[in-house]
ROKE-553953 format. One record per residue (C-alpha): residue number from 1; chain; x, y, z. Coordinates in Angstrom, 1 decimal. Example, Ala and Ser with C-alpha at 12.3 -4.5 7.8 and 13.67 -1.06 7.14 Angstrom:
residues 2
<rolo><resi>1</resi><chain>A</chain><xx>12.3</xx><yy>-4.5</yy><zz>7.8</zz></rolo>
<rolo><resi>2</resi><chain>A</chain><xx>13.7</xx><yy>-1.1</yy><zz>7.1</zz></rolo>
end
This chain:
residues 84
<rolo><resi>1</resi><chain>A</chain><xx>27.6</xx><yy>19.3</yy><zz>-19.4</zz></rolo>
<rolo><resi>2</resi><chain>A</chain><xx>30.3</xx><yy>21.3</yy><zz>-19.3</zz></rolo>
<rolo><resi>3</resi><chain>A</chain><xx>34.3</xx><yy>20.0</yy><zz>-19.7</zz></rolo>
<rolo><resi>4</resi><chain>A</chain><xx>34.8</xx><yy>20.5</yy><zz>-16.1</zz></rolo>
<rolo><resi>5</resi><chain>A</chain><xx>32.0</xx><yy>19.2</yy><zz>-14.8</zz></rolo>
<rolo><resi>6</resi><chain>A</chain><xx>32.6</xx><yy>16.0</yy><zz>-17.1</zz></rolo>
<rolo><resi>7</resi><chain>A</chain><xx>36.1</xx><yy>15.7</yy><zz>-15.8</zz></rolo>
<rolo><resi>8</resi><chain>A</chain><xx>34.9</xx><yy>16.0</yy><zz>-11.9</zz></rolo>
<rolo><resi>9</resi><chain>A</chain><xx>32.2</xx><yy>13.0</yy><zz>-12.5</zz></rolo>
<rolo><resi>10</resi><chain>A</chain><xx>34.6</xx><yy>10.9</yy><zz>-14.3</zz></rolo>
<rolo><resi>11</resi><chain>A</chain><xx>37.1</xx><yy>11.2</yy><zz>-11.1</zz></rolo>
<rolo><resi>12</resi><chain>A</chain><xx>34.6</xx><yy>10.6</yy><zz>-8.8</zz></rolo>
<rolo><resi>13</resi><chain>A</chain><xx>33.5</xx><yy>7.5</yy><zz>-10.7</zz></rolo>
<rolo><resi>14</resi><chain>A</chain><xx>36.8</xx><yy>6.2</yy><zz>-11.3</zz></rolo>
<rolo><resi>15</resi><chain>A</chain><xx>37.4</xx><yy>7.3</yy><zz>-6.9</zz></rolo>
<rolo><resi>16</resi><chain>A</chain><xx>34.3</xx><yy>5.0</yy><zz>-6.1</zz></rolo>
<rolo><resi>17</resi><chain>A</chain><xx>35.0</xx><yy>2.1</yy><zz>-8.3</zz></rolo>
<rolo><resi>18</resi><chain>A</chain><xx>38.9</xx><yy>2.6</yy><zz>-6.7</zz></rolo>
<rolo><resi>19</resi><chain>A</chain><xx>37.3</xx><yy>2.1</yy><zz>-2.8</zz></rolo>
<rolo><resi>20</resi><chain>A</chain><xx>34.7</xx><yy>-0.6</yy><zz>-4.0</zz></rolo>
<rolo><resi>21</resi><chain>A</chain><xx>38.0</xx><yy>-2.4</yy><zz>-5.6</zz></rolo>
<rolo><resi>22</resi><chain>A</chain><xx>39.9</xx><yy>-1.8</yy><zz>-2.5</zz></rolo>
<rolo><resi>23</resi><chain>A</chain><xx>36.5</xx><yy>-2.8</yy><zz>-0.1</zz></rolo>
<rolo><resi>24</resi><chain>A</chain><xx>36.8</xx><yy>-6.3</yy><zz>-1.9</zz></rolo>
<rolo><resi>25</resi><chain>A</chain><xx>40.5</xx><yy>-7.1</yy><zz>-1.9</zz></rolo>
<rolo><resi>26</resi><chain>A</chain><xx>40.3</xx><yy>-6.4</yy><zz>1.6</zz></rolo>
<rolo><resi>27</resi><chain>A</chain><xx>37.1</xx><yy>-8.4</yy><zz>2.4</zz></rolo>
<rolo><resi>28</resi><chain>A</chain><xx>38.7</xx><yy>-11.3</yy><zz>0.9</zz></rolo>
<rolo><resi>29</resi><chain>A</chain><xx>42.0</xx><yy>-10.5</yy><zz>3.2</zz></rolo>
<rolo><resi>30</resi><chain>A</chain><xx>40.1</xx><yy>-11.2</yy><zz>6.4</zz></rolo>
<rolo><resi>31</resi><chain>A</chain><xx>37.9</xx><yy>-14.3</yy><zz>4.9</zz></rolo>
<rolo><resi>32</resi><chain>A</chain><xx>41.6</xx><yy>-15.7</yy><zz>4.2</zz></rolo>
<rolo><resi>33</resi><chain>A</chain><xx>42.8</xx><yy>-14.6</yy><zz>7.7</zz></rolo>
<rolo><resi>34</resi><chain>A</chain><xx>39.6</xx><yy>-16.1</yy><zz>9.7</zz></rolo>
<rolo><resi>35</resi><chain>A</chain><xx>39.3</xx><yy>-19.4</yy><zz>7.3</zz></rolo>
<rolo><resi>36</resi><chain>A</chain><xx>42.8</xx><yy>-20.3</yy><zz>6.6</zz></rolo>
<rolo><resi>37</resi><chain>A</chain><xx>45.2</xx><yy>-18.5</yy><zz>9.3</zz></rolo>
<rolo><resi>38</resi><chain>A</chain><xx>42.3</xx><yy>-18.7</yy><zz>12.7</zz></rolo>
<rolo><resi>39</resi><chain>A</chain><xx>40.2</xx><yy>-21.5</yy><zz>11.8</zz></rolo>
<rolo><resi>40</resi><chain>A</chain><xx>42.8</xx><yy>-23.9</yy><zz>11.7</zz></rolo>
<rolo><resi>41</resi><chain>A</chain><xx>44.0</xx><yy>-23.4</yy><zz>15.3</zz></rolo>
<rolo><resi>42</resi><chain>A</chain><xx>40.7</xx><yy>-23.3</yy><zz>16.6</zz></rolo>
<rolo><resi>43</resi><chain>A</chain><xx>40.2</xx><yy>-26.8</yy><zz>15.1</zz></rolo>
<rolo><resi>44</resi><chain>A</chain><xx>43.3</xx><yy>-28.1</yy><zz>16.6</zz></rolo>
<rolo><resi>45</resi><chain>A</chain><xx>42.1</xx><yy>-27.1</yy><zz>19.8</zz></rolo>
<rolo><resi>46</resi><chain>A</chain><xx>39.3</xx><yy>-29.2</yy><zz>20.1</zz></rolo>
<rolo><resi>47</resi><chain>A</chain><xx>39.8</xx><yy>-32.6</yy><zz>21.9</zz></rolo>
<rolo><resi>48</resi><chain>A</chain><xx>41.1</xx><yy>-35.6</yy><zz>20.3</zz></rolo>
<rolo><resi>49</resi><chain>A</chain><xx>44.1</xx><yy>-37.4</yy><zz>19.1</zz></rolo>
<rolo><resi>50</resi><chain>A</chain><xx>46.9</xx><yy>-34.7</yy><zz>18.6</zz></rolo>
<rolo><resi>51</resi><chain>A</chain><xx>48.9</xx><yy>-36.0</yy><zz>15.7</zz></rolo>
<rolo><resi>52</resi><chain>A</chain><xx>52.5</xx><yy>-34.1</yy><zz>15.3</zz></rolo>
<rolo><resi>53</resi><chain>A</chain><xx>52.4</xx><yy>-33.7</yy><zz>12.0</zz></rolo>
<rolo><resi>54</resi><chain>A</chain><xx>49.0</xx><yy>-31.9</yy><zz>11.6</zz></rolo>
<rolo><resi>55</resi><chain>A</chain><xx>49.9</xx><yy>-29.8</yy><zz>13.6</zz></rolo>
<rolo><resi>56</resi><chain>A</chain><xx>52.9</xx><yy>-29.0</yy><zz>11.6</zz></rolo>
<rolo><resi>57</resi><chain>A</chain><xx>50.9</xx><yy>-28.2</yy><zz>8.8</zz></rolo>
<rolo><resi>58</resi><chain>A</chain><xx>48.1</xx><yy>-26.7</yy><zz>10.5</zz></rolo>
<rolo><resi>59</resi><chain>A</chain><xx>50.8</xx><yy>-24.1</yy><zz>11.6</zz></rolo>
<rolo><resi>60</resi><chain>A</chain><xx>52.2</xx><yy>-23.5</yy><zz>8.0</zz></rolo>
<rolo><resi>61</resi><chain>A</chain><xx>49.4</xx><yy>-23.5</yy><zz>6.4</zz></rolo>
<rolo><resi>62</resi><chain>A</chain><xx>47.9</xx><yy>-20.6</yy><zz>8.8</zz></rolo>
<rolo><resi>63</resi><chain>A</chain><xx>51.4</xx><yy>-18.6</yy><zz>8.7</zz></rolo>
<rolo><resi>64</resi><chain>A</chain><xx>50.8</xx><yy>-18.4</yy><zz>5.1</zz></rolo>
<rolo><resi>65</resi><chain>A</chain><xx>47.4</xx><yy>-17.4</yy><zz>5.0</zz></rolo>
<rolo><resi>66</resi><chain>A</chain><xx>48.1</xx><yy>-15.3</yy><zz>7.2</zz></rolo>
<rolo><resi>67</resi><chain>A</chain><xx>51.1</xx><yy>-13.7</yy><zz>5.3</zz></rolo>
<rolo><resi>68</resi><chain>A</chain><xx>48.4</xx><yy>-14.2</yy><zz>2.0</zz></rolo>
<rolo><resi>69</resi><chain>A</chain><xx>45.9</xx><yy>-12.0</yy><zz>4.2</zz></rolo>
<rolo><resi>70</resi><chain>A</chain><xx>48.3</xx><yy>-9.2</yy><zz>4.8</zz></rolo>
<rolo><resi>71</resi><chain>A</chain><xx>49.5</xx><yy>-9.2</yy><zz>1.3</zz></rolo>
<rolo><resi>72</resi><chain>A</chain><xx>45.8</xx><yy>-8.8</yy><zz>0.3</zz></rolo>
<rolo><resi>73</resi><chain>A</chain><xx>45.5</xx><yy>-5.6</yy><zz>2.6</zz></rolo>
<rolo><resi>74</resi><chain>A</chain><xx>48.7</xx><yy>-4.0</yy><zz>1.3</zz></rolo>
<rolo><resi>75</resi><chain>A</chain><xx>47.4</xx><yy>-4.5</yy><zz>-2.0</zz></rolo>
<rolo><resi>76</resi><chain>A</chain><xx>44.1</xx><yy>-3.1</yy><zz>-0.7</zz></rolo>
<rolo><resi>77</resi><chain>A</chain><xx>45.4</xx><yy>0.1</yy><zz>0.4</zz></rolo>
<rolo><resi>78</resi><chain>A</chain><xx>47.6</xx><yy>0.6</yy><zz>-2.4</zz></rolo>
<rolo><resi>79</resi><chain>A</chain><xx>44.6</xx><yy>0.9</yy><zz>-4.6</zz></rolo>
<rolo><resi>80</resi><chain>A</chain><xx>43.3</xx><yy>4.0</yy><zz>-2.7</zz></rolo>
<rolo><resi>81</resi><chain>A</chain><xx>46.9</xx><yy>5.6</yy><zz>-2.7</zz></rolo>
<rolo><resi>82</resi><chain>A</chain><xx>45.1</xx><yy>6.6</yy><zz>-6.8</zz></rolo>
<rolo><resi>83</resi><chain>A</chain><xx>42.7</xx><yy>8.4</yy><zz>-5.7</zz></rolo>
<rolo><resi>84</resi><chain>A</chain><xx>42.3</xx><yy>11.4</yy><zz>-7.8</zz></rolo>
end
């Protein structure tokens, strides 16, 4: 194999494991956004006793995940900003 060669299948190896990376991180962003930032609001709607304070935490805990899910992405894309 020539020098060139080499260096083109070593940039296309290090591309795809780059988007694989990326395709993870961001899976795991919208796992955290539907279990932790929709789930819980979905479960508060159901019928029942409505405490106060669960639903005080219920809302901070999915405005974080939620915030945890777009830091996730961020991080997501900012992998594939090194593709070579």
């Amino acid at each position: 194999m020539a020098s060139d060669e080499l260096d083109q299948r070593n940039k296309l190896v290090t591309n795809e494991r780059a988007k694989l990376t990326a395709t993870y991180v961001n899976g795991v962003a919208v796992a955290v956004l539907a279990v932790g930032g929709l789930a819980p609001v979905f479960a508060q709607r159901l019928p029942g006793p409505i405490d106060p304070s669960a639903a005080i935490r219920t809302a901070l805990t999915s405005l974080v995940c939620i915030v945890v899910s777009g830091v996730l992405h961020w991080m997501g894309r900012s992998i594939l900003r090194g593709l070579r």
